[in-house]
N, CA, C and O atoms as CSV, one atom per row, in Angstrom:
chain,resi,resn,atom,element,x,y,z
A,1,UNK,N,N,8.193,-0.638,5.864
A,1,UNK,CA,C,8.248,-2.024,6.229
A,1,UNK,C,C,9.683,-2.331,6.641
A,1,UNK,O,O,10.521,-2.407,5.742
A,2,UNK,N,N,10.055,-2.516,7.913
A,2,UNK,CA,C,11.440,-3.448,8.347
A,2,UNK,C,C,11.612,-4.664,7.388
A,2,UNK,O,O,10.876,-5.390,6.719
A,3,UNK,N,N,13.061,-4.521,7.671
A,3,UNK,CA,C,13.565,-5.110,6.464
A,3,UNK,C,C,13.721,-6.745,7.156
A,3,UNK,O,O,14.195,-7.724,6.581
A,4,UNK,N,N,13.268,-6.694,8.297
A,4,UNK,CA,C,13.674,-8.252,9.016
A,4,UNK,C,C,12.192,-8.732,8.740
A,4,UNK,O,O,12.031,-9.924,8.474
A,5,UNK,N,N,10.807,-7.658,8.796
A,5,UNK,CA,C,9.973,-8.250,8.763
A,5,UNK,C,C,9.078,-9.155,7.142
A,5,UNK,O,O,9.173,-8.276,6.286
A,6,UNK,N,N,8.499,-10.131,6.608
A,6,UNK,CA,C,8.358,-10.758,5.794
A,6,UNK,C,C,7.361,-9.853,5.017
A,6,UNK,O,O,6.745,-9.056,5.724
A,7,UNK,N,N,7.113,-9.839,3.773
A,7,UNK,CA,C,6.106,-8.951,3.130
A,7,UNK,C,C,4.812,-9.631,4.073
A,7,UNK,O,O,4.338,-9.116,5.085
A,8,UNK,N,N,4.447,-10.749,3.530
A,8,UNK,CA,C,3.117,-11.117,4.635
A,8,UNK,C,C,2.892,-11.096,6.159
A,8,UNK,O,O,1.752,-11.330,6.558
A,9,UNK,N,N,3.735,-10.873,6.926
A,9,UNK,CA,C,3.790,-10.451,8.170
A,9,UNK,C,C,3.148,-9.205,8.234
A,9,UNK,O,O,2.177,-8.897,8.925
A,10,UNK,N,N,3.966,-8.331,7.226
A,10,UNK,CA,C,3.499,-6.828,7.414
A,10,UNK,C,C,2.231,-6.675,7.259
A,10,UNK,O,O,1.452,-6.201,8.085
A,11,UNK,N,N,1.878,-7.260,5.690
A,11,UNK,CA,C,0.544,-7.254,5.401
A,11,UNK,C,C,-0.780,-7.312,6.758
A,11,UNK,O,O,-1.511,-6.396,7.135
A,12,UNK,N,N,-0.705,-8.692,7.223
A,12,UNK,CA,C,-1.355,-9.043,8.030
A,12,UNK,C,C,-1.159,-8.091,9.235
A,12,UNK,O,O,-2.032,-8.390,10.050
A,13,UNK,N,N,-0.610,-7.357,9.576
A,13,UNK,CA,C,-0.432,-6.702,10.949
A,13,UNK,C,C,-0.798,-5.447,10.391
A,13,UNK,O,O,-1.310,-4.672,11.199
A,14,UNK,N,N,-0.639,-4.937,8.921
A,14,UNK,CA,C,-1.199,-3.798,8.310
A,14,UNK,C,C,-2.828,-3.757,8.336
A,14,UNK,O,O,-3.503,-2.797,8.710
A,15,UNK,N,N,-3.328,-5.051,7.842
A,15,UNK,CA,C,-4.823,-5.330,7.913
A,15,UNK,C,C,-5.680,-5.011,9.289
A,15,UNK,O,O,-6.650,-4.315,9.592
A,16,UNK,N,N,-4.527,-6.154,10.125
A,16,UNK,CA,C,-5.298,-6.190,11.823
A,16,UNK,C,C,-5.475,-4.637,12.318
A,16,UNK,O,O,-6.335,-4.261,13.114
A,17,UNK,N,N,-4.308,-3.661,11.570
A,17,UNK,CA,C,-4.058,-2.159,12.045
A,17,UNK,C,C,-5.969,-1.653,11.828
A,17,UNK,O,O,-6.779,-1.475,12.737
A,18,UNK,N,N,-6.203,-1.537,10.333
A,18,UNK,CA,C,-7.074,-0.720,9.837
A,18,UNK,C,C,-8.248,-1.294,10.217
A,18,UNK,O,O,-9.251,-0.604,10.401
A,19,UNK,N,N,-8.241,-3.041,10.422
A,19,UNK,CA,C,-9.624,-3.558,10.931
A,19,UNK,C,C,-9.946,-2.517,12.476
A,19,UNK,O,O,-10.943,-1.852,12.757
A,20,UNK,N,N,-8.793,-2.706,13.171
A,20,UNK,CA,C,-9.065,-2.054,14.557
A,20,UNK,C,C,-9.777,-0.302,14.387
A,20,UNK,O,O,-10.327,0.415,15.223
A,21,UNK,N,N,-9.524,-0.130,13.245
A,21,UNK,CA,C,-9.560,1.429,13.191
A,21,UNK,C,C,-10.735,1.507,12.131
A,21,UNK,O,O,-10.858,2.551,11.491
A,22,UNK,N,N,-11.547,0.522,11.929
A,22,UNK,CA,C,-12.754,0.083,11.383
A,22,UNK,C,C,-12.629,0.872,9.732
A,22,UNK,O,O,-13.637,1.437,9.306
A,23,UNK,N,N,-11.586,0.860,9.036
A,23,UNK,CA,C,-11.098,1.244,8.062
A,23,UNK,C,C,-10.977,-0.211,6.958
A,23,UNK,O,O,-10.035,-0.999,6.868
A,24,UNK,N,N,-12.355,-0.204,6.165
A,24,UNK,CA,C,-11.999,-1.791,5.350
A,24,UNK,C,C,-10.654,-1.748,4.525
A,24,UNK,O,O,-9.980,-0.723,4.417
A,25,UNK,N,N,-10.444,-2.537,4.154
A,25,UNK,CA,C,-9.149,-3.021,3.197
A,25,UNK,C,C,-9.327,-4.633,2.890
A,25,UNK,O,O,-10.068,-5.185,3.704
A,26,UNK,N,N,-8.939,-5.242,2.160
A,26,UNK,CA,C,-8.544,-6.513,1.753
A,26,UNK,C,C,-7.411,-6.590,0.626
A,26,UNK,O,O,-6.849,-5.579,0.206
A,27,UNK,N,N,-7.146,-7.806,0.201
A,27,UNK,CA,C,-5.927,-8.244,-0.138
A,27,UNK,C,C,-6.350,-8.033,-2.016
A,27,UNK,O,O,-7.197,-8.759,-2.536
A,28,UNK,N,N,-5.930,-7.424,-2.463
A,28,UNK,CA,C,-6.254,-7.242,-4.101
A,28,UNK,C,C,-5.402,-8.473,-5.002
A,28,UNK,O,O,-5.791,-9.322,-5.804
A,29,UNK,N,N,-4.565,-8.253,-4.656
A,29,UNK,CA,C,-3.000,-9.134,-5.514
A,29,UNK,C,C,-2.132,-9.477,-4.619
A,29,UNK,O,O,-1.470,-8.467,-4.380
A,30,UNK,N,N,-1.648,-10.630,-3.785
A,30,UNK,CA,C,-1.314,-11.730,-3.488
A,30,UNK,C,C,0.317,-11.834,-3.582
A,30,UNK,O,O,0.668,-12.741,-4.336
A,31,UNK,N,N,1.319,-11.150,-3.020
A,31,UNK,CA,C,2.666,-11.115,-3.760
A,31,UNK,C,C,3.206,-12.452,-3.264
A,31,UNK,O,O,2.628,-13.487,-2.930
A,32,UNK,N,N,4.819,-12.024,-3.332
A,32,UNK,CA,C,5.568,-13.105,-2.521
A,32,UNK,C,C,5.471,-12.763,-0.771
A,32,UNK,O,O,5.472,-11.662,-0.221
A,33,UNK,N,N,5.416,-13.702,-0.353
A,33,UNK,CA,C,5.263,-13.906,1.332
A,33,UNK,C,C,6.382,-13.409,1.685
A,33,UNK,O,O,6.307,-12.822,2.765
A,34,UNK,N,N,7.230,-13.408,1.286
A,34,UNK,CA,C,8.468,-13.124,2.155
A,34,UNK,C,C,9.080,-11.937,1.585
A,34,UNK,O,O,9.503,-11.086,2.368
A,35,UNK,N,N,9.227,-11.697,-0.100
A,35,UNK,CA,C,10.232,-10.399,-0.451
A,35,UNK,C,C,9.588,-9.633,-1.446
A,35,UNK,O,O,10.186,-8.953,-2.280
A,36,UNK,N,N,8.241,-9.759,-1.342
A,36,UNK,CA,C,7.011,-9.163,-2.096
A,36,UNK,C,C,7.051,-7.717,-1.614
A,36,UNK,O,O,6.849,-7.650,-0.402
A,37,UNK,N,N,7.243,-6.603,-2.176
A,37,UNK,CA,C,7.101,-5.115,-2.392
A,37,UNK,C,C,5.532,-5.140,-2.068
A,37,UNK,O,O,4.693,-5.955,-2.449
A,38,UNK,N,N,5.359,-3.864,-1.148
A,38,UNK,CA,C,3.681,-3.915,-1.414
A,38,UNK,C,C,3.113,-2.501,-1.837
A,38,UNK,O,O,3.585,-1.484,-1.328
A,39,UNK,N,N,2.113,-2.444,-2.755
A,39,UNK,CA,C,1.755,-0.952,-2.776
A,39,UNK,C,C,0.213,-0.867,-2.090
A,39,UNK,O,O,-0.572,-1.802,-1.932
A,40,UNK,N,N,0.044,0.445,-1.761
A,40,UNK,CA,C,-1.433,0.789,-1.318
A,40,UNK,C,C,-2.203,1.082,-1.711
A,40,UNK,O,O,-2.187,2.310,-1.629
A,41,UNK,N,N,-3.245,0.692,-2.287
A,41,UNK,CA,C,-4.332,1.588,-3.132
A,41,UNK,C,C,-5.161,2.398,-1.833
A,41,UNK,O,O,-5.521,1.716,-0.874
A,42,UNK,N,N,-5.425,3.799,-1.858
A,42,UNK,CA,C,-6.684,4.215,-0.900
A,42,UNK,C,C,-7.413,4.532,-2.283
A,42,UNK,O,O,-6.958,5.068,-3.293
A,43,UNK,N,N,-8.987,3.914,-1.949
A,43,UNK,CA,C,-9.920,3.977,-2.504
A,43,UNK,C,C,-10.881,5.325,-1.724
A,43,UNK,O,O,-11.718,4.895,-0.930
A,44,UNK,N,N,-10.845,6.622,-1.850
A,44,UNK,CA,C,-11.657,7.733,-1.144
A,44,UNK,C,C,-13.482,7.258,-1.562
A,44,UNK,O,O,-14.368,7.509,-0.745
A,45,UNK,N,N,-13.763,6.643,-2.772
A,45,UNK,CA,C,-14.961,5.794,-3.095
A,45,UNK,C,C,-15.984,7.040,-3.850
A,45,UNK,O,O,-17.208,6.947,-3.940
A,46,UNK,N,N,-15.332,7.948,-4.244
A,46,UNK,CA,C,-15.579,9.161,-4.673
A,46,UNK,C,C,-14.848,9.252,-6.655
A,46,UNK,O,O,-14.790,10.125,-7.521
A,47,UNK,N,N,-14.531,8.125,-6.562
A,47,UNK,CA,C,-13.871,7.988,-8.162
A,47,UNK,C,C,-12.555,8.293,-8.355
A,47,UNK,O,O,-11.837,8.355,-9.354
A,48,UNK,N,N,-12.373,8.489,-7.051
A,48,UNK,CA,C,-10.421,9.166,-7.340
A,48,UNK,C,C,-9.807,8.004,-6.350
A,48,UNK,O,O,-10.404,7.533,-5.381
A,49,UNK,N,N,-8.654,7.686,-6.742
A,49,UNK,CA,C,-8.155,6.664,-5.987
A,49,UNK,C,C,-6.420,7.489,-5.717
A,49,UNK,O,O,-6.051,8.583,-6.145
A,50,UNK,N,N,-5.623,6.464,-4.851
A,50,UNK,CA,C,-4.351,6.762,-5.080
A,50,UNK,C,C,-3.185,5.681,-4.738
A,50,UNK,O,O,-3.621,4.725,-4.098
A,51,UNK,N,N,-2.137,5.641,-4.957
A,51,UNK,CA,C,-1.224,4.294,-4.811
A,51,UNK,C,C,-0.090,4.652,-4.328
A,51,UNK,O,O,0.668,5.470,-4.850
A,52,UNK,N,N,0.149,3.874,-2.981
A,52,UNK,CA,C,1.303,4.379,-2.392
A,52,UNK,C,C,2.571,2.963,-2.283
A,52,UNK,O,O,2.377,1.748,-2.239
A,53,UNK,N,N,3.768,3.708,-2.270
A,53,UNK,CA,C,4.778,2.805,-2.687
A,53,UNK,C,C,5.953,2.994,-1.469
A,53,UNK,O,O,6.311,4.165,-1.348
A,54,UNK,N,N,6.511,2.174,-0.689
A,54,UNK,CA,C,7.936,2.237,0.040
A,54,UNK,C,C,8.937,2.596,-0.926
A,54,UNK,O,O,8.930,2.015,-2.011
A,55,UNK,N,N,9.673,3.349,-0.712
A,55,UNK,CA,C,10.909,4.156,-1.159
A,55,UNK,C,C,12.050,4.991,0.206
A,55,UNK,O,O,11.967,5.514,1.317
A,56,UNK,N,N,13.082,4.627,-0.879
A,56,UNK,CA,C,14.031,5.349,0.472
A,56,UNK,C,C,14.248,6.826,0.494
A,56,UNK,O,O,14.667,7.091,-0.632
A,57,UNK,N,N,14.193,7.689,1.045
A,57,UNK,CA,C,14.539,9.426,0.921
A,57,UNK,C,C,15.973,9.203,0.200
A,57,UNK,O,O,16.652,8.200,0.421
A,58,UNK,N,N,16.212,9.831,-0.337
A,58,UNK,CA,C,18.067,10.086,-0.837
A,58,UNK,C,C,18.011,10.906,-0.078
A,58,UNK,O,O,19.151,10.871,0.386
A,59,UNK,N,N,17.347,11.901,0.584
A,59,UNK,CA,C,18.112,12.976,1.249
A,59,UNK,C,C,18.684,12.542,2.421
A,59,UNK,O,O,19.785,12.906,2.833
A,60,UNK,N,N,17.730,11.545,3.114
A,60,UNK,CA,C,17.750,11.182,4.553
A,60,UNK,C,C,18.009,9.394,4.336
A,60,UNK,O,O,18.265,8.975,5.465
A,61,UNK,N,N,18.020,8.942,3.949
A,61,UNK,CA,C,17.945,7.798,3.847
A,61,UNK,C,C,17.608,6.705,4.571
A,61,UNK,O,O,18.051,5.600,4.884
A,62,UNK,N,N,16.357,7.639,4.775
A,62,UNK,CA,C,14.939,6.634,5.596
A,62,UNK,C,C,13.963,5.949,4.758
A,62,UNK,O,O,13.608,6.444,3.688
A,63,UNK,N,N,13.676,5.246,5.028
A,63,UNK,CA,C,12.166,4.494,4.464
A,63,UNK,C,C,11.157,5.497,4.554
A,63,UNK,O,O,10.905,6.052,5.623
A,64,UNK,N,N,10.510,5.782,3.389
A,64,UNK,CA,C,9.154,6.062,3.459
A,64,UNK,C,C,7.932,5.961,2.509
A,64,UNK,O,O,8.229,5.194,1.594
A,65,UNK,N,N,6.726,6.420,2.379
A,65,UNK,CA,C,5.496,6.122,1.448
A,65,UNK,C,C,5.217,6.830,0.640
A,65,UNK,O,O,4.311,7.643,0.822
A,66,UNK,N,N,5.905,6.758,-0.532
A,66,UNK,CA,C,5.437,7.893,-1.647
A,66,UNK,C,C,4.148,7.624,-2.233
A,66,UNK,O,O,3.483,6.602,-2.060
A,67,UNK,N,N,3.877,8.529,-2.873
A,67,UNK,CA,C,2.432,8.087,-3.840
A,67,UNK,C,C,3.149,8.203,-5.055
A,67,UNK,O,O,3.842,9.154,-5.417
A,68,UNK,N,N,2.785,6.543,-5.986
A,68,UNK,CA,C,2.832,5.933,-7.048
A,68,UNK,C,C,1.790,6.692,-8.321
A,68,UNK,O,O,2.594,6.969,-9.212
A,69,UNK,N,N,0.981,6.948,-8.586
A,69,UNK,CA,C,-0.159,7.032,-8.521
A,69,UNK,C,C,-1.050,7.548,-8.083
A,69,UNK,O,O,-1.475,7.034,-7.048
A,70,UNK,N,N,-1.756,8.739,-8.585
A,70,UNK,CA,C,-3.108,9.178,-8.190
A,70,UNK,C,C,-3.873,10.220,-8.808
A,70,UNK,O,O,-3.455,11.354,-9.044
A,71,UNK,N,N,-5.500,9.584,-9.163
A,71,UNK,CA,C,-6.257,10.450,-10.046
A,71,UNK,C,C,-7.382,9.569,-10.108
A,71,UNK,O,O,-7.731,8.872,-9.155
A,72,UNK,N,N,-8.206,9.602,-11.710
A,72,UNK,CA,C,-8.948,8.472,-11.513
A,72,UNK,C,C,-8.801,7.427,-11.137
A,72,UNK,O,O,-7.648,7.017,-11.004
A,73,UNK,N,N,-9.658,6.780,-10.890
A,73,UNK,CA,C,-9.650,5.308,-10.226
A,73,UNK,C,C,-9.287,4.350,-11.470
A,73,UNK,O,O,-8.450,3.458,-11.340
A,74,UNK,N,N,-9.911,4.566,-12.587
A,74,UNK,CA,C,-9.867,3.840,-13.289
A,74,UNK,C,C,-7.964,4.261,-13.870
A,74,UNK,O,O,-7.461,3.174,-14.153
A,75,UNK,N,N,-7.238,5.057,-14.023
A,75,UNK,CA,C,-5.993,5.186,-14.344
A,75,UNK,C,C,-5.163,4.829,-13.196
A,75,UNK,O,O,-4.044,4.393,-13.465
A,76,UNK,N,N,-5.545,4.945,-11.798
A,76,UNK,CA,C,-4.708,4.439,-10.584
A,76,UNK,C,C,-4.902,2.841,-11.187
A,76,UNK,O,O,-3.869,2.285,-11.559
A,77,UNK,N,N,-5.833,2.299,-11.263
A,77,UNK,CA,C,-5.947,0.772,-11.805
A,77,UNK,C,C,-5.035,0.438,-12.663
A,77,UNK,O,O,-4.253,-0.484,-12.433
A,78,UNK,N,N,-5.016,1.106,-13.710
A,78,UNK,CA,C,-4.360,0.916,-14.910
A,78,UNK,C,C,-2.879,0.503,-14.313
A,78,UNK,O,O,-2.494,-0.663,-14.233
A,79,UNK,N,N,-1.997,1.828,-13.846
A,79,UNK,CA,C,-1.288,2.217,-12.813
A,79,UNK,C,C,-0.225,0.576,-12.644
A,79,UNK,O,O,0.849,0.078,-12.978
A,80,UNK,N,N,-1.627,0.277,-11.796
A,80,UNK,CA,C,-1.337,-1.032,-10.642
A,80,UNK,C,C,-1.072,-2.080,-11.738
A,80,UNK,O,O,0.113,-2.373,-11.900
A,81,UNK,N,N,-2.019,-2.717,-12.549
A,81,UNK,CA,C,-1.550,-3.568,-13.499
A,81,UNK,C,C,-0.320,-3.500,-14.068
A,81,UNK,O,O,0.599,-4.286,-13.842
A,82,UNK,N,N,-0.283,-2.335,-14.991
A,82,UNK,CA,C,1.293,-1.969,-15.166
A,82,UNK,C,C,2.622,-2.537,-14.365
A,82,UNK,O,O,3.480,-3.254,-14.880
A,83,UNK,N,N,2.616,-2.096,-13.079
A,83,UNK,CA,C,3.209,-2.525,-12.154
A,83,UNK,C,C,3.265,-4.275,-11.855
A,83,UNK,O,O,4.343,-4.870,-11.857
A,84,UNK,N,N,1.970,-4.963,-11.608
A,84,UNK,CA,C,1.423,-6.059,-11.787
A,84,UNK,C,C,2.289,-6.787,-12.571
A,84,UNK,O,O,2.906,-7.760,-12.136
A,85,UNK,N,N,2.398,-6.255,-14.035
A,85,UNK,CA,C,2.734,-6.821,-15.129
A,85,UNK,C,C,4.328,-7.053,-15.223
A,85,UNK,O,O,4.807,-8.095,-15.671
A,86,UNK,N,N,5.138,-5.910,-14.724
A,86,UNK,CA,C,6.412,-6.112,-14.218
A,86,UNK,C,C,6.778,-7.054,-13.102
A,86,UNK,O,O,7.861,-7.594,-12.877
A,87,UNK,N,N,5.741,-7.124,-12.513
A,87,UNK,CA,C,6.884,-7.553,-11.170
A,87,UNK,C,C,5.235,-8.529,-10.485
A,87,UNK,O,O,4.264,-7.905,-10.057
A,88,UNK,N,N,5.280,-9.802,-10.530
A,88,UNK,CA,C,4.235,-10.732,-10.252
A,88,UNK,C,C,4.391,-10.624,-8.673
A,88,UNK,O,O,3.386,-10.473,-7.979
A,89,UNK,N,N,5.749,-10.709,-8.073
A,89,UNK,CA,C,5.496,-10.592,-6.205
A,89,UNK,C,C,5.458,-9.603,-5.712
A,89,UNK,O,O,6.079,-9.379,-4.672
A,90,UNK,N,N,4.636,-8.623,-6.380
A,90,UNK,CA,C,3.923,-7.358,-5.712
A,90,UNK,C,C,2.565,-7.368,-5.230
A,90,UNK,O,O,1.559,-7.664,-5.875
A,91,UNK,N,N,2.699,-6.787,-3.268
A,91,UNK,CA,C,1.364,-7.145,-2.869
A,91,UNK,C,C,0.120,-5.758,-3.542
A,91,UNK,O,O,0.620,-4.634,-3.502
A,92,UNK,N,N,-0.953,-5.802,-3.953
A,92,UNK,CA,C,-1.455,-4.990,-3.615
A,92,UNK,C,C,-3.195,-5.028,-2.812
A,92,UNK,O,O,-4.176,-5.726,-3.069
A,93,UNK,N,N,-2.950,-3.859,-1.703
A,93,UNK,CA,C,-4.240,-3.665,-0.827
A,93,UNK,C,C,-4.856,-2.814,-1.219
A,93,UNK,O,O,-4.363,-1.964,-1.960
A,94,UNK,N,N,-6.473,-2.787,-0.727
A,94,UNK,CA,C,-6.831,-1.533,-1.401
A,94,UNK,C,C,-7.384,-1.423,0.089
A,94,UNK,O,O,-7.767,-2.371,0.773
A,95,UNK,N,N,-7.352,-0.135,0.443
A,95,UNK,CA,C,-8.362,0.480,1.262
A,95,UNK,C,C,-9.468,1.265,0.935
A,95,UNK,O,O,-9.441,2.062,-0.002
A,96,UNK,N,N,-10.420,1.092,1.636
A,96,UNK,CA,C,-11.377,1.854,1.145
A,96,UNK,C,C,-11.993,2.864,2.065
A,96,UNK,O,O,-12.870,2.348,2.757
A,97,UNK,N,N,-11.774,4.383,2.333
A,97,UNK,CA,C,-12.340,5.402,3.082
A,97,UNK,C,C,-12.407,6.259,2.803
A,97,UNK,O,O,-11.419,6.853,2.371
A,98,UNK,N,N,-13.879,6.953,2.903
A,98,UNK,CA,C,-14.000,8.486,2.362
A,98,UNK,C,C,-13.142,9.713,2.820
A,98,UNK,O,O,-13.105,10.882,2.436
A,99,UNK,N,N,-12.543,9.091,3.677
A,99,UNK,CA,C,-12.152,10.065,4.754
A,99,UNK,C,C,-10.488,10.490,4.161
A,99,UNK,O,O,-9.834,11.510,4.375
A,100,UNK,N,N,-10.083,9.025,3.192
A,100,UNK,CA,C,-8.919,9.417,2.902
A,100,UNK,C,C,-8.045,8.471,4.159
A,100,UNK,O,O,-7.144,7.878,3.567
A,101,UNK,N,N,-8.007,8.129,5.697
A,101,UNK,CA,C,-7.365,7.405,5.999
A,101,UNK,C,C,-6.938,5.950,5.922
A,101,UNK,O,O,-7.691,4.978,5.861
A,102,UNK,N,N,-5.196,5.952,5.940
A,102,UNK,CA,C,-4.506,4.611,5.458
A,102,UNK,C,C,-3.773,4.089,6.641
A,102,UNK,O,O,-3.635,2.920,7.001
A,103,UNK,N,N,-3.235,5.423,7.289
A,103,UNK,CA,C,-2.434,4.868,8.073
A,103,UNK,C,C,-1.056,4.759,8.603
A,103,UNK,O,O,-0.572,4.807,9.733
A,104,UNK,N,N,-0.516,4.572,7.229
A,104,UNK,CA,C,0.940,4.681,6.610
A,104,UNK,C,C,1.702,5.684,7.016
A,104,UNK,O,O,2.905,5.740,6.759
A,105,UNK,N,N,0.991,6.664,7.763
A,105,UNK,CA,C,1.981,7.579,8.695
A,105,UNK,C,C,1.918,7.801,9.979
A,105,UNK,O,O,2.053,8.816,10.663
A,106,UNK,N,N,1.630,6.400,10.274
A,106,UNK,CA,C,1.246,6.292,12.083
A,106,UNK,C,C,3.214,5.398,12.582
A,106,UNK,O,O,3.960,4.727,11.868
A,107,UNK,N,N,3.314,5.690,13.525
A,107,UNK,CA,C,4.677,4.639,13.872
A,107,UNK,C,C,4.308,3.246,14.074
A,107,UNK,O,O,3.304,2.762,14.596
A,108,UNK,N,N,5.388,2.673,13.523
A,108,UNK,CA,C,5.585,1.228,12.882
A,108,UNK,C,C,4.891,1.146,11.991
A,108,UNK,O,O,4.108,0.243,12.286
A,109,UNK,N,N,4.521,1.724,10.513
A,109,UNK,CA,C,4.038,1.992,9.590
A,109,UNK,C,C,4.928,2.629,8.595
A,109,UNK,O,O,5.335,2.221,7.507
A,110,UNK,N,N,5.139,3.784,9.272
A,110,UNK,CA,C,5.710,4.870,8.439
A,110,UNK,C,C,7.194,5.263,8.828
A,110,UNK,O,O,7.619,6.356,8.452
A,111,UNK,N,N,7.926,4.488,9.500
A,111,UNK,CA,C,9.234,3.939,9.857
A,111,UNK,C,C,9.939,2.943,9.475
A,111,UNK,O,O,11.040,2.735,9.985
């Protein structure tokens, strides 16, 4: 996520991304609009989930999408609350595809 752009900007242009690519998602948890962190849930819908988080490389010191999280669904959940519980202006999305696609490493995504 650019750092000029607003957490809900992204969101919404993240959504319009996966609607186009007929990949559901909706809005789980609601952060701050503007300096709200967001994480990703992919839901594979197979009982395993996973949670992805913006972080900077130390090596390179680029932006990119680590995974937070991932195993059962029900402990990726857990996971997220946890998180939830720290920090209230955190967005979280869930996607949902068997296929495993999010996205998050397409450009202007994963930059």
């Amino acid at each position: 996520m650019s750092d000029r752009l607003t957490a809900g900007f992204w969101v919404a242009a993240y959504l319009a991304r996966l609607r186009l690519a007929d990949i559901p998602a909706f809005v789980v948890a609601h952060g701050d609009d503007t300096g709200g962190a967001v994480l990703v849930k992919l839901n594979t819908l197979d009982g395993q989930a996973r949670v992805f988080q913006r972080s900077f490389d130390l090596m390179t010191g680029n932006r990119a999408w680590v995974v937070l999280a991932e195993g059962e669904e029900a402990e990726v959940d857990a996971a997220l609350r946890r998180q939830r519980d720290r920090d209230r202006d955190i967005w979280v999305i869930e996607v949902e595809d068997r296929q495993g696609r999010h996205l998050l490493d397409q450009p202007g995504l994963s930059d």
